[in-house]
PDB file of N, CA, C and O in Angstrom:
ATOM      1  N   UNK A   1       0.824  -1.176   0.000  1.00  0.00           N
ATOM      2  CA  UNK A   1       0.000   0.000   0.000  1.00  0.00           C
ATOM      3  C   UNK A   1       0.876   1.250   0.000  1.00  0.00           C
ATOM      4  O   UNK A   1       1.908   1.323   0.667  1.00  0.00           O
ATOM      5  N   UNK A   2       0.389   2.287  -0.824  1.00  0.00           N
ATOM      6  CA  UNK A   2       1.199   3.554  -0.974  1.00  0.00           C
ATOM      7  C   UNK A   2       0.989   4.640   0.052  1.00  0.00           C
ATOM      8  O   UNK A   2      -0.215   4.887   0.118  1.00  0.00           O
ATOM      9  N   UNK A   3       1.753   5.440   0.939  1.00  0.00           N
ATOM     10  CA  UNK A   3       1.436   6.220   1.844  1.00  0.00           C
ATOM     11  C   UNK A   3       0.380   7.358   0.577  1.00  0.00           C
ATOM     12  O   UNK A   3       0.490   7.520  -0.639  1.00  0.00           O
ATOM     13  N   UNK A   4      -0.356   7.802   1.367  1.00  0.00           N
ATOM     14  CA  UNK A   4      -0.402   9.493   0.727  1.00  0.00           C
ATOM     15  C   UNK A   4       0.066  10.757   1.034  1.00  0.00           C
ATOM     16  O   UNK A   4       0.506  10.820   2.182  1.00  0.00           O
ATOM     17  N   UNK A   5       0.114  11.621   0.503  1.00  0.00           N
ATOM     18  CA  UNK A   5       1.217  12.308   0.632  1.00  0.00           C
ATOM     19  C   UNK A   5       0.706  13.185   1.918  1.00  0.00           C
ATOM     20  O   UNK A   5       1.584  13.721   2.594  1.00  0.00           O
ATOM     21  N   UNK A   6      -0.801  13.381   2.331  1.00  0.00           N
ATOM     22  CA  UNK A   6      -1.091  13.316   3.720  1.00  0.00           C
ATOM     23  C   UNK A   6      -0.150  12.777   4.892  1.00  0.00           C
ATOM     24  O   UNK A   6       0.550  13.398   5.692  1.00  0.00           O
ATOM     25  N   UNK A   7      -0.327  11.688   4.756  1.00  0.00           N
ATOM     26  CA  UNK A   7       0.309  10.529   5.247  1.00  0.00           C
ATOM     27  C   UNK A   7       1.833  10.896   5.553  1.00  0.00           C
ATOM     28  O   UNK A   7       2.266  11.219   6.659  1.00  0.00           O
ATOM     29  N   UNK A   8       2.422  10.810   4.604  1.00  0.00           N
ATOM     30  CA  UNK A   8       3.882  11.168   4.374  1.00  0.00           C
ATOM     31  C   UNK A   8       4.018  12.898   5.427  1.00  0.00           C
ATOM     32  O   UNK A   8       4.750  13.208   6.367  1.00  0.00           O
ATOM     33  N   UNK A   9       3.656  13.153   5.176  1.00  0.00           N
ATOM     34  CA  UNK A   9       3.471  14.889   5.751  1.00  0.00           C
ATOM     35  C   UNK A   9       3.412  14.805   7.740  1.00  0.00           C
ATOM     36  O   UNK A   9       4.055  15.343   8.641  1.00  0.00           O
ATOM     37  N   UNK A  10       2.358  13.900   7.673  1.00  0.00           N
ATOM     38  CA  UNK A  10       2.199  13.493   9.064  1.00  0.00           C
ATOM     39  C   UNK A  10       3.295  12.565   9.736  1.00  0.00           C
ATOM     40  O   UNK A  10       3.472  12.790  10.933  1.00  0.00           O
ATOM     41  N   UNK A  11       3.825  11.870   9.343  1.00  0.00           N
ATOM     42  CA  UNK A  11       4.654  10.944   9.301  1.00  0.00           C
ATOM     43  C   UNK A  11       5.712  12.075   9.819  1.00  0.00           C
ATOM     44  O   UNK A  11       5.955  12.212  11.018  1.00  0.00           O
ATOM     45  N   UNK A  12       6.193  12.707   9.012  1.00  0.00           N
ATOM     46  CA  UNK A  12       7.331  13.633   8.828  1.00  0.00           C
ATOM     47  C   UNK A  12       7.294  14.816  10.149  1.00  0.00           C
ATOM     48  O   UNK A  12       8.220  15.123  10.900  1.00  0.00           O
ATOM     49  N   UNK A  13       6.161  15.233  10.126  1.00  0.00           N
ATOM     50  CA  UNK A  13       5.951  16.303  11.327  1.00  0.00           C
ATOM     51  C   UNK A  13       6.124  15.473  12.704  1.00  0.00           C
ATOM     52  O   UNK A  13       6.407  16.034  13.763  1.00  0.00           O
ATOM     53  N   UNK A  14       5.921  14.048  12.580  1.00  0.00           N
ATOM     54  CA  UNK A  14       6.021  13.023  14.085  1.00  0.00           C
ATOM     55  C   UNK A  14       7.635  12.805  14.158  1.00  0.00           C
ATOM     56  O   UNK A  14       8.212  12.519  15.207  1.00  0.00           O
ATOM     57  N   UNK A  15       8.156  12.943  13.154  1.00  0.00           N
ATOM     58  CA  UNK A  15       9.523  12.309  12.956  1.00  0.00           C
ATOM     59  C   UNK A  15      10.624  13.431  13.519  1.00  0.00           C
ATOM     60  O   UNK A  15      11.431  13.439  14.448  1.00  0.00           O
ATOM     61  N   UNK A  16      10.218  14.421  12.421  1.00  0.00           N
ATOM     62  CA  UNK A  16      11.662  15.835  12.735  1.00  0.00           C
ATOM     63  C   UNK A  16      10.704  17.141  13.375  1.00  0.00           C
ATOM     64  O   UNK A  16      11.176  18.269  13.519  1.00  0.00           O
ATOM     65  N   UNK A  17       9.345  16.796  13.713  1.00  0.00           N
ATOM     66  CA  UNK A  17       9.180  18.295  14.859  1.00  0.00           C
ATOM     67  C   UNK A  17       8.840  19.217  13.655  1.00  0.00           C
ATOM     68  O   UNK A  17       9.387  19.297  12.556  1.00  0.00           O
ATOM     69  N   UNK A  18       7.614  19.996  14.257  1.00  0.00           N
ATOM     70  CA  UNK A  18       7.011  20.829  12.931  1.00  0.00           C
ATOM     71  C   UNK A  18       7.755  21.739  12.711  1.00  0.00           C
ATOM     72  O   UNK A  18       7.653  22.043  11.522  1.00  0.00           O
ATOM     73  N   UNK A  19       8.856  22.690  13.510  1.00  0.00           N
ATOM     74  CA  UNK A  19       9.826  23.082  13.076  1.00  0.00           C
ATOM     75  C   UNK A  19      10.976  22.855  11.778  1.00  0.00           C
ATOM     76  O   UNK A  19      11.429  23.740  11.052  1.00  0.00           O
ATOM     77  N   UNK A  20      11.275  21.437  11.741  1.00  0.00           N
ATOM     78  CA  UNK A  20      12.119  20.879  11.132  1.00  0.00           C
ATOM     79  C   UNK A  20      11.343  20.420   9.607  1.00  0.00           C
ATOM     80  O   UNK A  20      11.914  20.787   8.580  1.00  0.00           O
ATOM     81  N   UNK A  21      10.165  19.693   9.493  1.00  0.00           N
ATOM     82  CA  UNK A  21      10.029  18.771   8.875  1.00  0.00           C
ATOM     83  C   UNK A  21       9.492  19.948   7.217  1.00  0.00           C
ATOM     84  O   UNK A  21       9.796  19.607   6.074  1.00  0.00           O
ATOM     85  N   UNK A  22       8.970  20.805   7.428  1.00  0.00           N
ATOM     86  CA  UNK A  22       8.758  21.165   6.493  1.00  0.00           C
ATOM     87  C   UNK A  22      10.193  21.728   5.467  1.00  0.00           C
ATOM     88  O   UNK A  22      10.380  21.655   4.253  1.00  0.00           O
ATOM     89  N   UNK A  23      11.269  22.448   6.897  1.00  0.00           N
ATOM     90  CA  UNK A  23      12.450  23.007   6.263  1.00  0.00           C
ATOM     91  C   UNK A  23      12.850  21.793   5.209  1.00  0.00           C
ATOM     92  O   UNK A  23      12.829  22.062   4.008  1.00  0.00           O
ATOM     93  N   UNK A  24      13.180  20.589   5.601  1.00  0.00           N
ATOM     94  CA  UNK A  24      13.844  19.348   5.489  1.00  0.00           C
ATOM     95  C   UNK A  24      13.367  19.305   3.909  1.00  0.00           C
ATOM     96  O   UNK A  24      14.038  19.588   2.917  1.00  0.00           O
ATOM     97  N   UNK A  25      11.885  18.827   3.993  1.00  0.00           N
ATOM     98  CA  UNK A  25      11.168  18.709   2.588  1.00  0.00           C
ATOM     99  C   UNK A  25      11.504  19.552   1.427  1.00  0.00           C
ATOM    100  O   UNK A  25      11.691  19.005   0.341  1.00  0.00           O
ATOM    101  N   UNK A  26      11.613  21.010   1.567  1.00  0.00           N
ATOM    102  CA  UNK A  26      11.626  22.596   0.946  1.00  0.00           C
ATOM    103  C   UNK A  26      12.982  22.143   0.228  1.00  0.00           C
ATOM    104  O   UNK A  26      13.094  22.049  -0.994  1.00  0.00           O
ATOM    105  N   UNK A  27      14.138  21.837   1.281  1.00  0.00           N
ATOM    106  CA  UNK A  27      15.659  21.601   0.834  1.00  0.00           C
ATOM    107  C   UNK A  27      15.582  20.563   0.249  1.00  0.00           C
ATOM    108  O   UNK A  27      16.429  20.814  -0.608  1.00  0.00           O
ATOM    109  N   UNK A  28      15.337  19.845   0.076  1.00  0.00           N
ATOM    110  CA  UNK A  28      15.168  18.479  -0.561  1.00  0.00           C
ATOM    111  C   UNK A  28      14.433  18.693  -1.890  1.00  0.00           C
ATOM    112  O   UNK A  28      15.104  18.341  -2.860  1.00  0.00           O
ATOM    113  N   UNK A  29      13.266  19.166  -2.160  1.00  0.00           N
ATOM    114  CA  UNK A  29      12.862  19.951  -3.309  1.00  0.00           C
ATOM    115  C   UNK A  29      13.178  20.926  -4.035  1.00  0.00           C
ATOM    116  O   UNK A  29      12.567  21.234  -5.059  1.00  0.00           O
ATOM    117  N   UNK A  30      14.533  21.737  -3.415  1.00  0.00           N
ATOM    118  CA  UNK A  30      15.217  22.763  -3.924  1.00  0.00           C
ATOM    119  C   UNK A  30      16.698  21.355  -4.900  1.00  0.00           C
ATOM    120  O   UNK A  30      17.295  21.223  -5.969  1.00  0.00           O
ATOM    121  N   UNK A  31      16.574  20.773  -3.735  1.00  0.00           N
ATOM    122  CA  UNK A  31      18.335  19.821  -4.295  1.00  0.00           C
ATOM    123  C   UNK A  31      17.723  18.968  -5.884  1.00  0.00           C
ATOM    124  O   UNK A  31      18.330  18.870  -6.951  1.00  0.00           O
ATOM    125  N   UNK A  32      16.603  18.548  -5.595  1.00  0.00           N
ATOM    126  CA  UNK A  32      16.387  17.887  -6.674  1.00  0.00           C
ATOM    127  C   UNK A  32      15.909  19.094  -8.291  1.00  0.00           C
ATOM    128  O   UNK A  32      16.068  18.661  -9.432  1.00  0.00           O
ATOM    129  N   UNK A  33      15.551  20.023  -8.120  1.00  0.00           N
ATOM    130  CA  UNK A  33      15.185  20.472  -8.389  1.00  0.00           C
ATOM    131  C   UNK A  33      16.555  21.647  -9.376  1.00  0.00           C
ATOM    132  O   UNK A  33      16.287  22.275 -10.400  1.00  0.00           O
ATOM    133  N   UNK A  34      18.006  21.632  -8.636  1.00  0.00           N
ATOM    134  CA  UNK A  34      18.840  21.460  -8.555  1.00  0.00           C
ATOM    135  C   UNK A  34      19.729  20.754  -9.541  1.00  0.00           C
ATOM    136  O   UNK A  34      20.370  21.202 -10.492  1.00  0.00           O
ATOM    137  N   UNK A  35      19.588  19.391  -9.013  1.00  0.00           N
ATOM    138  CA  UNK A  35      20.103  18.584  -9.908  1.00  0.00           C
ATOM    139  C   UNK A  35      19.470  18.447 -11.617  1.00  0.00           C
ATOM    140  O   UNK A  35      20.032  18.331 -12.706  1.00  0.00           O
ATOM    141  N   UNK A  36      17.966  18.534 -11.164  1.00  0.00           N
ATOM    142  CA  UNK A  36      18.132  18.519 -12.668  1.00  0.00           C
ATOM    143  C   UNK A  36      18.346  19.349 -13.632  1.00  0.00           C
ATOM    144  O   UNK A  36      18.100  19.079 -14.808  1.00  0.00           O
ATOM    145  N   UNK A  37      18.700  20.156 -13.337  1.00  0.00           N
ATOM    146  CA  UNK A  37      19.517  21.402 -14.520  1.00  0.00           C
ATOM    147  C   UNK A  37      20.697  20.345 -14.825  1.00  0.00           C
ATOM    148  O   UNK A  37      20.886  20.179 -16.030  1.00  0.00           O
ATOM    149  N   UNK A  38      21.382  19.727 -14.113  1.00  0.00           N
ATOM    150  CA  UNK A  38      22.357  18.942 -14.763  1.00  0.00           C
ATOM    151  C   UNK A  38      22.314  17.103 -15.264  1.00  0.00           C
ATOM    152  O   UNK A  38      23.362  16.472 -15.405  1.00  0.00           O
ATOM    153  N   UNK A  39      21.704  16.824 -15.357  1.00  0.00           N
ATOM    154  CA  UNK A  39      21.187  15.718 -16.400  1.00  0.00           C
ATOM    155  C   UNK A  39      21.508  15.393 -17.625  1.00  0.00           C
ATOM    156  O   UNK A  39      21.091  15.946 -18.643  1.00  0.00           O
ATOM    157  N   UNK A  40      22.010  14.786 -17.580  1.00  0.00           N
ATOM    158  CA  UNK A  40      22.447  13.883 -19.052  1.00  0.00           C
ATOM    159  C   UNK A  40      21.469  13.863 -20.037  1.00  0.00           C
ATOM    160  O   UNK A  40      21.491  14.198 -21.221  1.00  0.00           O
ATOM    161  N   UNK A  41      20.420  13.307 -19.158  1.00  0.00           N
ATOM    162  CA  UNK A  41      19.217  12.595 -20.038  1.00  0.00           C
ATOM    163  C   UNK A  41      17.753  13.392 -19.798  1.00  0.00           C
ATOM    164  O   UNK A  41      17.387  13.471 -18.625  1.00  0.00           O
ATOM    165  N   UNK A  42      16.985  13.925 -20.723  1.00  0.00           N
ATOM    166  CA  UNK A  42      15.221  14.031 -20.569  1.00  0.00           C
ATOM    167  C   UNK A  42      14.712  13.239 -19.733  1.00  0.00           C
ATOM    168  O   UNK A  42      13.842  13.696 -18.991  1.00  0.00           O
ATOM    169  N   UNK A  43      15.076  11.919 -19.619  1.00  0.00           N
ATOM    170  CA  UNK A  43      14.314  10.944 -18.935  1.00  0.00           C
ATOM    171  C   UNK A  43      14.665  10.943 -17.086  1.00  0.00           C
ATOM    172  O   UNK A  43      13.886  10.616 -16.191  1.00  0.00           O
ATOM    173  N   UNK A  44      16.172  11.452 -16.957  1.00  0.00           N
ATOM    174  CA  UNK A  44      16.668  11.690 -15.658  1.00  0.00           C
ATOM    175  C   UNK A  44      15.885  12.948 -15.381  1.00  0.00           C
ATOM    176  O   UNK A  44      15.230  13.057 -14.344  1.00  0.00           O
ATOM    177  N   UNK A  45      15.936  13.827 -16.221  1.00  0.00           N
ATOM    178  CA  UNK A  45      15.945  15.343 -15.862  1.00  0.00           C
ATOM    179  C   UNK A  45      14.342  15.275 -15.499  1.00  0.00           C
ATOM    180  O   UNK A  45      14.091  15.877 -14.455  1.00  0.00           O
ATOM    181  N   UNK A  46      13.373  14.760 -16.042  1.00  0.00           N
ATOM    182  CA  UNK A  46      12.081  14.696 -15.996  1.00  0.00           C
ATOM    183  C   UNK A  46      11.333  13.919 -14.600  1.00  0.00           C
ATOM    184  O   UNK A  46      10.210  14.247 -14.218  1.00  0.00           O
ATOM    185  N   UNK A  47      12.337  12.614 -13.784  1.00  0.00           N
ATOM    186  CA  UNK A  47      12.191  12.225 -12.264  1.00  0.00           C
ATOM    187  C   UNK A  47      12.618  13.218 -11.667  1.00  0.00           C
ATOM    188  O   UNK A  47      11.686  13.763 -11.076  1.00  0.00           O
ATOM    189  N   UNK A  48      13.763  13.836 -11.492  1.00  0.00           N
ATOM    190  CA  UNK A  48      14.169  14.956 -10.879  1.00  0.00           C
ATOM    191  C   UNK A  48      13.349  15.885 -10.718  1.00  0.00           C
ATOM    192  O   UNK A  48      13.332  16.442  -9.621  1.00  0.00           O
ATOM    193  N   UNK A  49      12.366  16.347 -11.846  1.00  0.00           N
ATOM    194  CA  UNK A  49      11.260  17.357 -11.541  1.00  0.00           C
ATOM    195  C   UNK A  49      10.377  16.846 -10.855  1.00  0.00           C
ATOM    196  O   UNK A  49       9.832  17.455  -9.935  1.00  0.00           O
ATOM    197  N   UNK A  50      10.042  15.438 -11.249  1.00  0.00           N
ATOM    198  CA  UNK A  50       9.304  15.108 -10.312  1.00  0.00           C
ATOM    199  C   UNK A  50       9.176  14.668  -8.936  1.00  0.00           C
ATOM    200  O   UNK A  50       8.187  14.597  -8.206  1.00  0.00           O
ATOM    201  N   UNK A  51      10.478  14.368  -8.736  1.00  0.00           N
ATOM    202  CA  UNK A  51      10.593  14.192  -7.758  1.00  0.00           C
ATOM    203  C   UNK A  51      10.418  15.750  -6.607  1.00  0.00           C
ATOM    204  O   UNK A  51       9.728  15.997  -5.618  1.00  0.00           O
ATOM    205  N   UNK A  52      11.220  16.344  -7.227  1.00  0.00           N
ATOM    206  CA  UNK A  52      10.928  17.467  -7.043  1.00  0.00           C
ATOM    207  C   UNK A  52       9.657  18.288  -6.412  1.00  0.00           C
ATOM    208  O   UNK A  52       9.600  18.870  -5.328  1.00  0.00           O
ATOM    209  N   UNK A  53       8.542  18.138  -7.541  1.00  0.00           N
ATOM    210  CA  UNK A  53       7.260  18.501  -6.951  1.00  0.00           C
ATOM    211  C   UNK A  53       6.982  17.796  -6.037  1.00  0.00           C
ATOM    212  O   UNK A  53       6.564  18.491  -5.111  1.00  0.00           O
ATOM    213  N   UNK A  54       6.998  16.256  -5.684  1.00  0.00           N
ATOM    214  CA  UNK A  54       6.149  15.585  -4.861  1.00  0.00           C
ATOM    215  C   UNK A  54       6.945  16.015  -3.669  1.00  0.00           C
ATOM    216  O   UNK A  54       6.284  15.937  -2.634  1.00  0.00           O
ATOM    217  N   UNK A  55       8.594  16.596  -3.453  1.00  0.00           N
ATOM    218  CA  UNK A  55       8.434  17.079  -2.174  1.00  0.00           C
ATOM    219  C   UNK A  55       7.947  18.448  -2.004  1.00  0.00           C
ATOM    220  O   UNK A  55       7.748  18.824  -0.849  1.00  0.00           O
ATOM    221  N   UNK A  56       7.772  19.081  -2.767  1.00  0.00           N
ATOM    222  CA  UNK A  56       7.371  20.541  -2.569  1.00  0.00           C
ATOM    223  C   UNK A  56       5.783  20.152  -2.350  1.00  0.00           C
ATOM    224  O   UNK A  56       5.359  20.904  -1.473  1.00  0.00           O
ATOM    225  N   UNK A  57       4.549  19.105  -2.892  1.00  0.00           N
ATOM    226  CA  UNK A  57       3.590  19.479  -2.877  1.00  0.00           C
ATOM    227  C   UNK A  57       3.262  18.627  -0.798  1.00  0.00           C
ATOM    228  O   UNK A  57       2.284  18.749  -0.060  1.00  0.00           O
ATOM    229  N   UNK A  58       4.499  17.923  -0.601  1.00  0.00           N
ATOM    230  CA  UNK A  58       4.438  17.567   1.190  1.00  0.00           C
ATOM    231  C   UNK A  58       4.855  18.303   1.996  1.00  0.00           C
ATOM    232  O   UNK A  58       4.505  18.217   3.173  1.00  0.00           O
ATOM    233  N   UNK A  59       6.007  19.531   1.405  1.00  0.00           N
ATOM    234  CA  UNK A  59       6.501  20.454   2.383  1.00  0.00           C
ATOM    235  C   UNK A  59       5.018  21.702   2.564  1.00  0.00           C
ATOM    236  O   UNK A  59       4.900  22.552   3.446  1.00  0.00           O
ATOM    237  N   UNK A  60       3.958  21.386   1.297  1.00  0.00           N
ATOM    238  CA  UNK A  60       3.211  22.300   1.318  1.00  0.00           C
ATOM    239  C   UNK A  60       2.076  21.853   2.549  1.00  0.00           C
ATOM    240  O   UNK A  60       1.907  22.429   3.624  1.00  0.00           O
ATOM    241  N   UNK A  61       1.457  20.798   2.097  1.00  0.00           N
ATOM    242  CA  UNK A  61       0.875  20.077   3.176  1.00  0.00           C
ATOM    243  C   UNK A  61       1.581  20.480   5.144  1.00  0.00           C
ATOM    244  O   UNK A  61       0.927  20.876   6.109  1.00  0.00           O
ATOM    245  N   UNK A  62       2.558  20.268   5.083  1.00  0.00           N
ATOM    246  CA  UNK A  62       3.571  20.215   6.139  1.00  0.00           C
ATOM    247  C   UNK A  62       3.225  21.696   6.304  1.00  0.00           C
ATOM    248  O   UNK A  62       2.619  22.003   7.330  1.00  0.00           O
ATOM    249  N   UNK A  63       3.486  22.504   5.558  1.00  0.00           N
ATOM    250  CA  UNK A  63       3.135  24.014   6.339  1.00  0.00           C
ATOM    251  C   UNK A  63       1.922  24.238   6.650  1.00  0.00           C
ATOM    252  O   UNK A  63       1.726  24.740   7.757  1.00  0.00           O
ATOM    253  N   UNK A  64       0.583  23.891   5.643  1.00  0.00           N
ATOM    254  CA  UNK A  64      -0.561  24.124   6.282  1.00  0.00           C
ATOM    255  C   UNK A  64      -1.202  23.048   7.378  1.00  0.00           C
ATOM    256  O   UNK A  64      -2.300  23.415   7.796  1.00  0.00           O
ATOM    257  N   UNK A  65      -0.750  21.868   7.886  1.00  0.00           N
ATOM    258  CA  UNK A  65      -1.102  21.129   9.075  1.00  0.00           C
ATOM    259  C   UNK A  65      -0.219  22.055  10.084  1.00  0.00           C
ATOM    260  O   UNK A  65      -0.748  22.245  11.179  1.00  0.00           O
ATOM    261  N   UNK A  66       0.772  22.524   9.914  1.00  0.00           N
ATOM    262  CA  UNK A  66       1.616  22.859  11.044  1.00  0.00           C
ATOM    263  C   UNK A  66       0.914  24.415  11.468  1.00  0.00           C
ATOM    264  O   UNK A  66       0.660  24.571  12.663  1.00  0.00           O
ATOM    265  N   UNK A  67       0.602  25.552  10.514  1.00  0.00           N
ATOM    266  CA  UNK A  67      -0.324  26.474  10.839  1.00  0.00           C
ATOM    267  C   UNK A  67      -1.880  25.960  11.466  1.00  0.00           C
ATOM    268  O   UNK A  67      -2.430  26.597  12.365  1.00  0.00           O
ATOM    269  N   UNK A  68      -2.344  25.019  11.000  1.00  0.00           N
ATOM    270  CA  UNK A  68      -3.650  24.754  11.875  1.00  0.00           C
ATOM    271  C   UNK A  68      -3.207  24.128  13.042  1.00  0.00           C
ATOM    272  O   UNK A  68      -4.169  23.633  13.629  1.00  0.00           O
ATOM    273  N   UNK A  69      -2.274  23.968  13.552  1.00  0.00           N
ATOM    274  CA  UNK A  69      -2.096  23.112  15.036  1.00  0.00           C
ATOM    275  C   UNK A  69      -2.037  24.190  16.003  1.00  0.00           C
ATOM    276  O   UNK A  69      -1.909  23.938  17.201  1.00  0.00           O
TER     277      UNK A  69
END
């Protein structure tokens, strides 16, 4: 079964402290995001974005659970 990215968000705020967990995500979506300017390949460069968004769309989650608490 696949977490959702709910899931993942909550997970993350239990793990590194609502302080931490969103920074963590943001940098992590900046690095990938990052890397793929340098890619060999369309096909690398195109996970990299995506990867990319899916942490930016949990660091987003992560900020608005952490403002409603």
């Amino acid at each position: 079964m696949t977490d959702t990215a709910q899931q993942i968000a909550e997970r993350a705020i239990a793990t590194h402290g609502p302080a931490n967990a969103a920074r963590l995500y943001r940098e992590t979506e900046a690095a990938y995001y990052s890397e793929a300017q340098w890619c060999d390949s369309a096909s690398d460069e195109r996970r990299k974005l995506q990867l990319a968004e899916s942490y930016g769309r949990i660091a987003a989650i992560i900020e608005q659970l952490t403002r409603e608490a």
